[in-house]
Kinemage of the C-alpha trace (Angstrom):
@kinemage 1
@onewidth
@group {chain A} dominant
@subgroup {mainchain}
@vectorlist {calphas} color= white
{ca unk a 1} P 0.000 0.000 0.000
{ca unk a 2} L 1.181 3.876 -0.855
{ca unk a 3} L 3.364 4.731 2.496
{ca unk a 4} L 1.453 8.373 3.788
{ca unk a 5} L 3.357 11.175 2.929
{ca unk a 6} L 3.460 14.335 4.941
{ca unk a 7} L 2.771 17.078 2.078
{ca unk a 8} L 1.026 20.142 3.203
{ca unk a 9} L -1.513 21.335 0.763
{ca unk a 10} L -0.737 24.041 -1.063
{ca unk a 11} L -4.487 26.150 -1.738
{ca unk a 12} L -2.926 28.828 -3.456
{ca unk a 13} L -2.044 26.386 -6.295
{ca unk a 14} L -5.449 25.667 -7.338
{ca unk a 15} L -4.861 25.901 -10.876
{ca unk a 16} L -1.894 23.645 -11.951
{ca unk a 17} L -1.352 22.350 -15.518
{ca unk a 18} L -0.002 18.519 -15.517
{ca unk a 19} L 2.372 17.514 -18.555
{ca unk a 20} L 2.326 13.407 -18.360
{ca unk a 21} L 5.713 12.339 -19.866
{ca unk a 22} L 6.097 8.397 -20.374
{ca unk a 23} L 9.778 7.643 -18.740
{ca unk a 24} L 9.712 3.949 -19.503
{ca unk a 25} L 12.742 3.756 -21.756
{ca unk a 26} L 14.899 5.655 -18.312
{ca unk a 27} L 14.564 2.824 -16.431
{ca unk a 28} L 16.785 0.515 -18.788
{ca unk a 29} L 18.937 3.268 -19.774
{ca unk a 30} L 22.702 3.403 -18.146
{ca unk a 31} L 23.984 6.952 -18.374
{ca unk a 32} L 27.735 6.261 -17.762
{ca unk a 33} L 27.535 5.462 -21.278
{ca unk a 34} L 28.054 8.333 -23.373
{ca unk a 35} L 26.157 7.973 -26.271
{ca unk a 36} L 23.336 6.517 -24.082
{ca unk a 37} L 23.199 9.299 -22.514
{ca unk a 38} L 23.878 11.823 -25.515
{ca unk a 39} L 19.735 9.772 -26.391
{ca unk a 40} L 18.650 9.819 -23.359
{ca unk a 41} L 19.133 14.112 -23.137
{ca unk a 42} L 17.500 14.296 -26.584
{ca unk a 43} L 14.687 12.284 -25.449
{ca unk a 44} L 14.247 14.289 -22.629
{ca unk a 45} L 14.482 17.522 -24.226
{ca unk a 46} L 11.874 16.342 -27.178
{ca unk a 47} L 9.817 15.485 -24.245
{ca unk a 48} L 10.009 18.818 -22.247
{ca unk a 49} L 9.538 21.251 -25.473
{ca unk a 50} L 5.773 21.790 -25.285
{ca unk a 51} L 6.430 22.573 -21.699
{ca unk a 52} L 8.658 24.905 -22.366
{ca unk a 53} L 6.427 26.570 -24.961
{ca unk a 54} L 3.656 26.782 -22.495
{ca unk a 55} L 6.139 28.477 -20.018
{ca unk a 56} L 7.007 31.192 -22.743
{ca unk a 57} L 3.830 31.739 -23.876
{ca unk a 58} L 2.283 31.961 -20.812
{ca unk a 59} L 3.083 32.249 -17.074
{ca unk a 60} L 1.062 28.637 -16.029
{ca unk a 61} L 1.555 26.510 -12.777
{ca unk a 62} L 2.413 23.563 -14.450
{ca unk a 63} L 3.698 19.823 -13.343
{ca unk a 64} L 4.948 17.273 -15.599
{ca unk a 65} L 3.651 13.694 -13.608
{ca unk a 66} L 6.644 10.979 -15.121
{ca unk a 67} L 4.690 7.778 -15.480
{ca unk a 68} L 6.787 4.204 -15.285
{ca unk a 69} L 4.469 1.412 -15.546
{ca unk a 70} L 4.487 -1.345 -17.965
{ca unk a 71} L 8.000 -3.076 -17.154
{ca unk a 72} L 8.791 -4.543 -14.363
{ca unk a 73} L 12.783 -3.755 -12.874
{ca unk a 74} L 14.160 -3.366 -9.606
{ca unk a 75} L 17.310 -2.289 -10.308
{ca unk a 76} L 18.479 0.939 -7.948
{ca unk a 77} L 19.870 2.501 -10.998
{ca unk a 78} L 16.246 3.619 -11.715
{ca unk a 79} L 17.249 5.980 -8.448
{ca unk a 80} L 20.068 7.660 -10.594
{ca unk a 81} L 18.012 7.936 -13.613
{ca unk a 82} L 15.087 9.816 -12.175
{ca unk a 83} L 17.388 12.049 -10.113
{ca unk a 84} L 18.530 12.691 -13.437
{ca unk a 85} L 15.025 13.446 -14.952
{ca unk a 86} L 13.890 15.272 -12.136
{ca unk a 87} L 17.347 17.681 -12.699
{ca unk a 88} L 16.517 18.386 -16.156
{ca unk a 89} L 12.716 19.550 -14.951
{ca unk a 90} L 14.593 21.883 -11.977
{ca unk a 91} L 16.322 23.592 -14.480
{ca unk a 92} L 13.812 24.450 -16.418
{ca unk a 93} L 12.060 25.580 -12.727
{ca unk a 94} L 9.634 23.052 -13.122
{ca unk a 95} L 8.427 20.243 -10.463
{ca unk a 96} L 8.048 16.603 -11.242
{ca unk a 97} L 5.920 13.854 -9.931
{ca unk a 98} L 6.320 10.207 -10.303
{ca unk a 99} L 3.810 7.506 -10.894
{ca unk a 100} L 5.132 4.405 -10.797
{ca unk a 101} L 4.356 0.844 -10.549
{ca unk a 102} L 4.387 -1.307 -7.398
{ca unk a 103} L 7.394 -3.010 -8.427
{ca unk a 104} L 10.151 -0.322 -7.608
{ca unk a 105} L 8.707 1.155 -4.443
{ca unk a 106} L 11.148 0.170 -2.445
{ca unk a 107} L 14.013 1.028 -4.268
{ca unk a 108} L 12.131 4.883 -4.523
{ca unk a 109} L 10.886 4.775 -0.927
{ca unk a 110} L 13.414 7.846 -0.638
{ca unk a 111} L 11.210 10.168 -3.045
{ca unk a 112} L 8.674 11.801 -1.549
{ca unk a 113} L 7.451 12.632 -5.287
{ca unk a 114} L 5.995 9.166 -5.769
{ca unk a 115} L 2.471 7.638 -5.885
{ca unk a 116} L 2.831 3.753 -6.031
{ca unk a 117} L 0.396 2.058 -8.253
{ca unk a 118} L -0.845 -1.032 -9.566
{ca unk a 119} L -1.243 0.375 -13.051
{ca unk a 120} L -2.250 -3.307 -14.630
{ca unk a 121} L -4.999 -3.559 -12.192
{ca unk a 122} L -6.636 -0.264 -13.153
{ca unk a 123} L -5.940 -1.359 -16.995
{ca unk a 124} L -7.427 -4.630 -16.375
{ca unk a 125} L -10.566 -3.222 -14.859
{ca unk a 126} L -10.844 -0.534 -17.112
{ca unk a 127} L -10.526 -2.654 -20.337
{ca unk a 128} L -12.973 -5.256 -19.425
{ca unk a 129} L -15.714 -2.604 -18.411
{ca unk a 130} L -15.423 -0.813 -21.862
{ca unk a 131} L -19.099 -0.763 -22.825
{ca unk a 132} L -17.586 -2.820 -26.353
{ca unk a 133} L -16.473 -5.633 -23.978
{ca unk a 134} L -18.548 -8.572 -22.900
{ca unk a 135} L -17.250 -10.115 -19.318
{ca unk a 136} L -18.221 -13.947 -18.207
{ca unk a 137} L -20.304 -13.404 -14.976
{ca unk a 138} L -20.278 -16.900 -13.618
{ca unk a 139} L -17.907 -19.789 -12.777
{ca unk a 140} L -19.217 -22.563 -14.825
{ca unk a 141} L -18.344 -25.728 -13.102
{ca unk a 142} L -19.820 -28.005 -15.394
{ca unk a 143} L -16.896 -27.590 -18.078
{ca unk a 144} L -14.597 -30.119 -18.063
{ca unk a 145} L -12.042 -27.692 -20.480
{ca unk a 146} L -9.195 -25.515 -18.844
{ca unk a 147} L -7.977 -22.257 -20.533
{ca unk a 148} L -4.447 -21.283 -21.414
{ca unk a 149} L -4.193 -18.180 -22.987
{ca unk a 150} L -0.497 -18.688 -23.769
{ca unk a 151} L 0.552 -14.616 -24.802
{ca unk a 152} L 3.961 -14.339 -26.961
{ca unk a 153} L 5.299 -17.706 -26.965
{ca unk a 154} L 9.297 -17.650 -26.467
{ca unk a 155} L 9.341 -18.109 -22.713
{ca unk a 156} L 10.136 -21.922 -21.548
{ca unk a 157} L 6.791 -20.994 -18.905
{ca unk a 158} L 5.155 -20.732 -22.165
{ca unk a 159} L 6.057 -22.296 -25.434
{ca unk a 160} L 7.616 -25.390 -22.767
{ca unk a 161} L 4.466 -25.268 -20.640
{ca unk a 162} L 2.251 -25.599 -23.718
{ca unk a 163} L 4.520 -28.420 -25.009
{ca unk a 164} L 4.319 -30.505 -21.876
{ca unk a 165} L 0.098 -30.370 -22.016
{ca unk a 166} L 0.509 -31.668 -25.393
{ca unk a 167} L 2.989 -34.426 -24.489
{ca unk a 168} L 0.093 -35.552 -21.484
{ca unk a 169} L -2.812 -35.343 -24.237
{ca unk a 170} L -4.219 -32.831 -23.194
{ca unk a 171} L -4.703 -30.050 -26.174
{ca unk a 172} L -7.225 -31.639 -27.354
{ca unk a 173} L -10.875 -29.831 -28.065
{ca unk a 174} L -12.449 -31.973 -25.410
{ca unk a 175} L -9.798 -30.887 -22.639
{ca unk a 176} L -9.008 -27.326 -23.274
{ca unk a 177} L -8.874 -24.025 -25.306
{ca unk a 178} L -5.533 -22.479 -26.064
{ca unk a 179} L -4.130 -19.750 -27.626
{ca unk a 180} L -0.938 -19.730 -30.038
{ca unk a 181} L -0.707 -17.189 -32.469
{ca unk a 182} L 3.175 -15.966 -32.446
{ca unk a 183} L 5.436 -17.424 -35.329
{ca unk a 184} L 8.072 -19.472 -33.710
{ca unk a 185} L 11.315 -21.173 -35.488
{ca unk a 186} L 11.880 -24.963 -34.714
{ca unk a 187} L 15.601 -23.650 -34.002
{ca unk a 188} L 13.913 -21.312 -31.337
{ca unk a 189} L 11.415 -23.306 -29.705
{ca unk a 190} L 14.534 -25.935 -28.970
{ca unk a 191} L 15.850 -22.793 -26.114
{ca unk a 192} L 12.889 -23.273 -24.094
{ca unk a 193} L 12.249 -26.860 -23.956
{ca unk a 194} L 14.587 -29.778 -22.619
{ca unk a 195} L 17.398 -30.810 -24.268
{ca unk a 196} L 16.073 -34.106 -25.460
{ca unk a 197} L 13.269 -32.854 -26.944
{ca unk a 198} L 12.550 -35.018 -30.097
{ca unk a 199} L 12.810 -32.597 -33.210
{ca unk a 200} L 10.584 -34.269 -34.909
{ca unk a 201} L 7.830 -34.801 -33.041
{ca unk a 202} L 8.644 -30.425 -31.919
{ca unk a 203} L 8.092 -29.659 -35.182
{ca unk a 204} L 4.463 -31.791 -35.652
{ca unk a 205} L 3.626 -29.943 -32.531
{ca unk a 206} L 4.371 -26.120 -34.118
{ca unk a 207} L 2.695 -26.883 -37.269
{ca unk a 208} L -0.704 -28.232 -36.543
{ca unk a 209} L -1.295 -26.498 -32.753
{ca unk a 210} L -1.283 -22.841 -33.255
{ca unk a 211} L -4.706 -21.707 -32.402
{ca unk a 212} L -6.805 -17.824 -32.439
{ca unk a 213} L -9.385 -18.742 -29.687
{ca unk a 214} L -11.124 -15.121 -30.588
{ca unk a 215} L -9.993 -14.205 -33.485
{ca unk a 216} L -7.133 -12.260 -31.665
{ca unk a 217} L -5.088 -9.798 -34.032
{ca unk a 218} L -1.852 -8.607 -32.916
{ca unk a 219} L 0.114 -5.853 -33.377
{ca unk a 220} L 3.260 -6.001 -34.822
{ca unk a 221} L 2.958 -9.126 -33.088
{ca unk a 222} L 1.833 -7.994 -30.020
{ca unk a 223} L -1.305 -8.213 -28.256
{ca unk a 224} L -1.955 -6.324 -24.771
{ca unk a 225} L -4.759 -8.726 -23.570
{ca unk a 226} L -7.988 -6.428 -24.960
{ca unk a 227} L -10.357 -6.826 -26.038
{ca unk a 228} L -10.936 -10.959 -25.675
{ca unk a 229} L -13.923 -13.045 -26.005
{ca unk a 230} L -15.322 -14.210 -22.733
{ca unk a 231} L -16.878 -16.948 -24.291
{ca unk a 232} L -13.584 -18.850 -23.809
{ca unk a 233} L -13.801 -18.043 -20.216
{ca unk a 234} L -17.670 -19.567 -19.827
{ca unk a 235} L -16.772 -22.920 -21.697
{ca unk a 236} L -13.613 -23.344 -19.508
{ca unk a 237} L -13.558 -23.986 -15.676
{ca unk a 238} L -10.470 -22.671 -14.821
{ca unk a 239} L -7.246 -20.679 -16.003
{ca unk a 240} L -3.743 -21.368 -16.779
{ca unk a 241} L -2.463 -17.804 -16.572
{ca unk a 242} L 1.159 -17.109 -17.537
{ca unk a 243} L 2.879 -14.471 -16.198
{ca unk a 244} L 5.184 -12.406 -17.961
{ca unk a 245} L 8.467 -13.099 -15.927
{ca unk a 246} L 9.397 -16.652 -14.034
{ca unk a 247} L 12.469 -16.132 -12.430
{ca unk a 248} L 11.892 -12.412 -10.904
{ca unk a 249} L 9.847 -11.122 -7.606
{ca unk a 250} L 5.752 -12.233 -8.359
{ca unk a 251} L 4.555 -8.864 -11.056
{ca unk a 252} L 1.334 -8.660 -11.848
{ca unk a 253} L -0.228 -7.694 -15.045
{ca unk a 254} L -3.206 -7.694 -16.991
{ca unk a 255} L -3.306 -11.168 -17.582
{ca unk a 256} L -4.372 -12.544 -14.215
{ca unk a 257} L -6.666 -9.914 -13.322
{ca unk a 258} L -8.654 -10.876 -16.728
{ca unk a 259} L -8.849 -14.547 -15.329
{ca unk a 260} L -9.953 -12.885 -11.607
{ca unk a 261} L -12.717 -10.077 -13.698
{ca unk a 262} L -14.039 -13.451 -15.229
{ca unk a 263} L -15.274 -15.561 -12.633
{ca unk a 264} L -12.282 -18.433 -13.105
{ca unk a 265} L -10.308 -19.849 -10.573
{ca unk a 266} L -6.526 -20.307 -11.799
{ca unk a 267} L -3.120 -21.899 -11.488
{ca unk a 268} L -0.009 -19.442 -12.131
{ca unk a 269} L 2.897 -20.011 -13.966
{ca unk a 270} L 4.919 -17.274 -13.181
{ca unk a 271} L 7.423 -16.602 -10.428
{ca unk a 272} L 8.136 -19.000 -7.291
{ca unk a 273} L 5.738 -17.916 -4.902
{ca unk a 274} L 3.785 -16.075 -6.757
{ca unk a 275} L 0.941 -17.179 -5.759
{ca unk a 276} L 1.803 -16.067 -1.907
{ca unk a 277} L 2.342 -12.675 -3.665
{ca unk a 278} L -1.591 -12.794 -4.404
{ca unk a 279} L -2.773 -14.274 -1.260
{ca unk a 280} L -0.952 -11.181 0.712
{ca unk a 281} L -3.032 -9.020 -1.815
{ca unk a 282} L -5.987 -10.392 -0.728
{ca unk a 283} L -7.042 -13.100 -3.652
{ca unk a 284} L -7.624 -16.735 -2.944
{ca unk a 285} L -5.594 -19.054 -5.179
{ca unk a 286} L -7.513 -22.378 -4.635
{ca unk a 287} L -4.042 -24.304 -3.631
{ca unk a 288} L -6.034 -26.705 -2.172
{ca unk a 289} L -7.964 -27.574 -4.488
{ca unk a 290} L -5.265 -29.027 -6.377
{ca unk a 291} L -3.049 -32.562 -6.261
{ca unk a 292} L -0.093 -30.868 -5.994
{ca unk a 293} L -1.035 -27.687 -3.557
{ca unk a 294} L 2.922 -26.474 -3.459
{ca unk a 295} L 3.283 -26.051 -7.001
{ca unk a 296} L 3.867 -22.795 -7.383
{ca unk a 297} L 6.780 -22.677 -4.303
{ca unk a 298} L 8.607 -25.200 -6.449
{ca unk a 299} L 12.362 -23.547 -6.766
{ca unk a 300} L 13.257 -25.847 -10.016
{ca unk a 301} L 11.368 -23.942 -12.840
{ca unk a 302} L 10.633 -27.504 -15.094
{ca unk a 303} L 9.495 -29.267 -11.807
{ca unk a 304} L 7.216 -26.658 -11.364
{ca unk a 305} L 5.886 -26.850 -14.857
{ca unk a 306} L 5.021 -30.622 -14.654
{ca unk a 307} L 3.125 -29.532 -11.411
{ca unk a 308} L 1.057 -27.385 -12.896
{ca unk a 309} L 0.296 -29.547 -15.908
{ca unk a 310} L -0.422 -32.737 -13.097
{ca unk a 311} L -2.756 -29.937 -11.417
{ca unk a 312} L -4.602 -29.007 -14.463
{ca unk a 313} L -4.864 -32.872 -15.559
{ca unk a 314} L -6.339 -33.830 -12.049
{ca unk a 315} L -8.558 -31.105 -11.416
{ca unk a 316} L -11.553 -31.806 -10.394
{ca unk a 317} L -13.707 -30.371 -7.711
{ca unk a 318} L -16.262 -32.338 -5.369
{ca unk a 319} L -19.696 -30.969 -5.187
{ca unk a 320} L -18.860 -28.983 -1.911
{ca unk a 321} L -15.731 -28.065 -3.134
{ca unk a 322} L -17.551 -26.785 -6.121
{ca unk a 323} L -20.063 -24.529 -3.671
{ca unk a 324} L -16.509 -23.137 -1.832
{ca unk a 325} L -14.847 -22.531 -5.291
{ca unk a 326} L -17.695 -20.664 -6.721
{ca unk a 327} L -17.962 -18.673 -3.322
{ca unk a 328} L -14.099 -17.654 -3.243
{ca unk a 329} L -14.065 -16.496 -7.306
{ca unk a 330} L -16.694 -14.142 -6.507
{ca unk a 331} L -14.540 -12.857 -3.336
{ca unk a 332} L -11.707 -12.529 -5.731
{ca unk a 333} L -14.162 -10.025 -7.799
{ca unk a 334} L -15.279 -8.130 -4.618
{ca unk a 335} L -11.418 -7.635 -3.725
{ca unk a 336} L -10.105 -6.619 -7.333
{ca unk a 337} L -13.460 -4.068 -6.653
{ca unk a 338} L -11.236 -2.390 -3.594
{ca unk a 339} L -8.305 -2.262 -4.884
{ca unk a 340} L -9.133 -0.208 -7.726
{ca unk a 341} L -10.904 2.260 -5.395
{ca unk a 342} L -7.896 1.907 -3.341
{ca unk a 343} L -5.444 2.795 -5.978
{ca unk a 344} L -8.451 5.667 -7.953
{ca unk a 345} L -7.885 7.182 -4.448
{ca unk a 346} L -4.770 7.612 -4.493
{ca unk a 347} L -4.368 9.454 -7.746
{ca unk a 348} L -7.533 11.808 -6.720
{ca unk a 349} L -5.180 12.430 -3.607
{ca unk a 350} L -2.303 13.235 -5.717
{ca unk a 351} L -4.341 15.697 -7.980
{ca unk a 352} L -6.140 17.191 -5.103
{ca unk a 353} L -3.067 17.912 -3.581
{ca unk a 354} L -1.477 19.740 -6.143
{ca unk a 355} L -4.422 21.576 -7.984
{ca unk a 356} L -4.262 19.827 -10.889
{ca unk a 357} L -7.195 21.201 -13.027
{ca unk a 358} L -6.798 18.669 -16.022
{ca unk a 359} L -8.682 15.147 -15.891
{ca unk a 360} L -6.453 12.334 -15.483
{ca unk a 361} L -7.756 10.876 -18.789
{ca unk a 362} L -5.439 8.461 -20.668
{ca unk a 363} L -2.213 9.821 -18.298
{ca unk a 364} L -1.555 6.203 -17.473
{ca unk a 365} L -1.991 4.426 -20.602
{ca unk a 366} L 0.420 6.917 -22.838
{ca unk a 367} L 2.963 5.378 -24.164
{ca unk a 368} L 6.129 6.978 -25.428
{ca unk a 369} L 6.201 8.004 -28.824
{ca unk a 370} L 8.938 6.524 -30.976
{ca unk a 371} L 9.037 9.790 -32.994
{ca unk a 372} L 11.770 10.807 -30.133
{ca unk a 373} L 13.835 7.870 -30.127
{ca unk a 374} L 16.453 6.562 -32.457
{ca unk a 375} L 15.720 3.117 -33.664
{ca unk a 376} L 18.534 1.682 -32.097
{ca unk a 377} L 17.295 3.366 -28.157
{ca unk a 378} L 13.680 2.358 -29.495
{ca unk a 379} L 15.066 -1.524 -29.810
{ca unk a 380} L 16.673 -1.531 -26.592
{ca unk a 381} L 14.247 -0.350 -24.525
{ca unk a 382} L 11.907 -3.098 -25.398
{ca unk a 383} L 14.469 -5.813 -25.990
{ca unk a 384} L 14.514 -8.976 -24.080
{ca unk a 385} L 17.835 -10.415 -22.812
{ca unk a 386} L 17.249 -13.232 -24.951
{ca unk a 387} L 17.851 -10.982 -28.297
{ca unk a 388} L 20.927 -10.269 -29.582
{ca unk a 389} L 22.729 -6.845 -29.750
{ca unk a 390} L 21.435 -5.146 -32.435
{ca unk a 391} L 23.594 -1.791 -33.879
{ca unk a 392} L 23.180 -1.308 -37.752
{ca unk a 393} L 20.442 -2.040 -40.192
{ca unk a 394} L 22.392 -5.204 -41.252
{ca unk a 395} L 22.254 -6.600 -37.381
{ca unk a 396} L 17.786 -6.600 -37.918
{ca unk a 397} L 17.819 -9.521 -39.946
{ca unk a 398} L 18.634 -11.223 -37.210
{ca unk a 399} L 16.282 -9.829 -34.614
{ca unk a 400} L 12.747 -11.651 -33.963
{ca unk a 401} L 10.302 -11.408 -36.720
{ca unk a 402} L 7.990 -9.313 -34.830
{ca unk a 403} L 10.254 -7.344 -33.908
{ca unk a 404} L 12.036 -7.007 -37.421
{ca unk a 405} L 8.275 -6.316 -38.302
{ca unk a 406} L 7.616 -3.760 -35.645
{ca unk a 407} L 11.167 -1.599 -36.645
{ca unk a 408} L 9.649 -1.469 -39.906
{ca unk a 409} L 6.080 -0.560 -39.640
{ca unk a 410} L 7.707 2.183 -36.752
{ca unk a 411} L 10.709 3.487 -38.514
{ca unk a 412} L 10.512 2.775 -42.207
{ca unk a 413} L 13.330 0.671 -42.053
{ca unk a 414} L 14.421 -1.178 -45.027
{ca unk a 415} L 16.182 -4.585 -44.387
């Protein structure tokens, strides 16, 4: 929960101008390197100019609010880098707030300019209440199929997790409904899976198993989650939801929340212990519900895999288990419910306390525009550790196709 901070209200502010600035590529940035940082000052400056316009133009109480939210990293050089931003603002004799995910607040507990938030939480509830989106409002016992809405595929908690349900049988239409849109090489998919994998039998399994669900589109081949059909959701009884990280502190993100807004209960694949992470939050996980109840505090990441898939294989609930299970999904709801007015309250807070006289509107959900970065800064700040270095035009062909695909459709490369 946000720490209370001791911020006397300033009344004679009452009408202050905030400038949202999306500072996700400053987390990842190191600016002991020179040419780095020779980006990350022309960023910044690109960033700042309308500010600076409104300043000339006309004398306004303005505050530019820095939003971090969609990656997850805990690294304390985020401290350095938004000491850094937060210079750049001073000298300009501008303040700067900070709304950042729940992730880094305590490596920023020392700025008193932050407002902690669980930014995927809001998303989550905000996307599936869109008038355009149709939510599943019951648990439906009665279907015997589990859903596994894998998300980009090259992640061993993903492609390998998805392989292992097809070695035990169980992608078939009877059993479950799956999602596996992503092009993925043979070469590739061998990174994620065990080392005797047989080749063969791999590459049966990536031709004749990738699967739409709901006629999902991505973009540039990525898809943030929205909108879904929740029909998948009422013919399945319960969730396989894959987190985006397995091997970092439990993060949250849109993906389990959508299993949570839709009535399911769920099995994580994600970090070890994440689902402790939840249960501190609040949320039952229905552990005990399942053959193997420790799954997820498994250390070895393949062990924990096979648990999940035994879980998923074995589940099935007892008629009073089936009353308890239906009782604890709709708790789930009613808690999700609080913690968005827990976290809406905090951001009224924030703008109460400075005077901010613009609405909050799509703050949160901006997204830095690639118009300001080079394409080389644009790749890695998005870049996963898994890709390789990428630092002329001829390096792209070697780059993920989506990604090759992205740099293309985003900065009229030619490759």
């Amino acid at each position: 929960m946000e720490r209370t901070r001791d911020r006397k209200l300033d009344h004679s502010k009452i009408m202050v101008n905030a400038y949202p600035v999306d500072l996700e590529y400053l987390q990842f940035v190191d600016l002991h390197n020179i040419d780095q940082r020779r980006l990350v000052d022309a960023t910044i400056d690109a960033q700042l100019l309308s500010v600076k316009k409104s300043i000339h133009i006309k004398k306004l109480d303005i505050l530019i609010i820095g939003t971090v939210l969609w990656e997850q990293n805990t690294s304390t050089t985020v401290i350095e880098n938004f000491r850094y931003f937060q210079k750049k603002c001073q000298d300009i004799g501008i303040p700067v707030h900070f709304i950042v995910g729940l992730d880094k607040q305590s490596i920023l507990s020392e700025f008193d300019n932050c407002t902690f938030i669980d930014f995927f939480l809001l998303r989550a509830f905000d996307e599936c209440n869109k008038p355009t989106q149709i939510l599943n409002a019951d648990w439906h016992h009665y279907n015997k199929k589990f859903l596994f809405l894998m998300g980009k595929s090259q992640k061993p908690h993903r492609i390998g997790l998805l392989y292992k349900l097809y070695k035990q049988g169980l992608l078939n239409f009877d059993r479950s409904i799956w999602s596996f849109y992503d092009d993925i090489s043979l070469e590739d998919s061998k990174k994620y899976l065990s080392k005797d994998t047989d080749v063969h039998d791999l590459g049966l399994f990536l031709n004749e198993y990738k699967r739409q669900p709901d006629q999902v589109i991505p973009t540039n081949g990525h898809y943030g989650g929205f909108p879904f059909d929740a029909n998948m959701y009422a013919s399945t009884n319960i969730s396989i939801v894959s987190e985006t990280h397995n091997d970092t502190l439990p993060w949250n993100t849109e993906k389990i929340y959508r299993a949570i807004l839709n009535h399911h209960p769920f099995l994580i694949a994600g970090s070890q212990g994440h689902t402790q992470h939840l249960n501190k939050m609040g949320f039952h996980t229905f552990d005990e519900y399942f053959s193997i109840p420790e799954y997820c505090n498994i250390a070895c990441l393949p062990t924990r895999l096979d648990a999940i898939v035994d879980n998923v294989k074995n589940f099935d609930p007892s008629m009073s288990q089936i009353k308890e299970i239906d009782y604890l999904v709709r708790q789930n709801v009613q808690t999700l419910y609080k913690l968005v007015n827990h976290y809406r309250n905090l951001i009224k807070i924030l703008f109460t306390e400075y005077g901010i006289v613009n609405d909050l509107g799509n703050f949160l959900c901006k997204r830095i525009s690639p118009y300001y970065l080079s394409w080389q800064f644009y790749y890695q700040t998005i870049k996963d550790s898994s890709w390789p270095p990428c630092d002329s035009i001829e390096d792209c062909g070697y780059l993920p196709k989506h990604i090759q695909d992205e740099l293309k459709t985003v900065f009229k490369l030619e490759f």
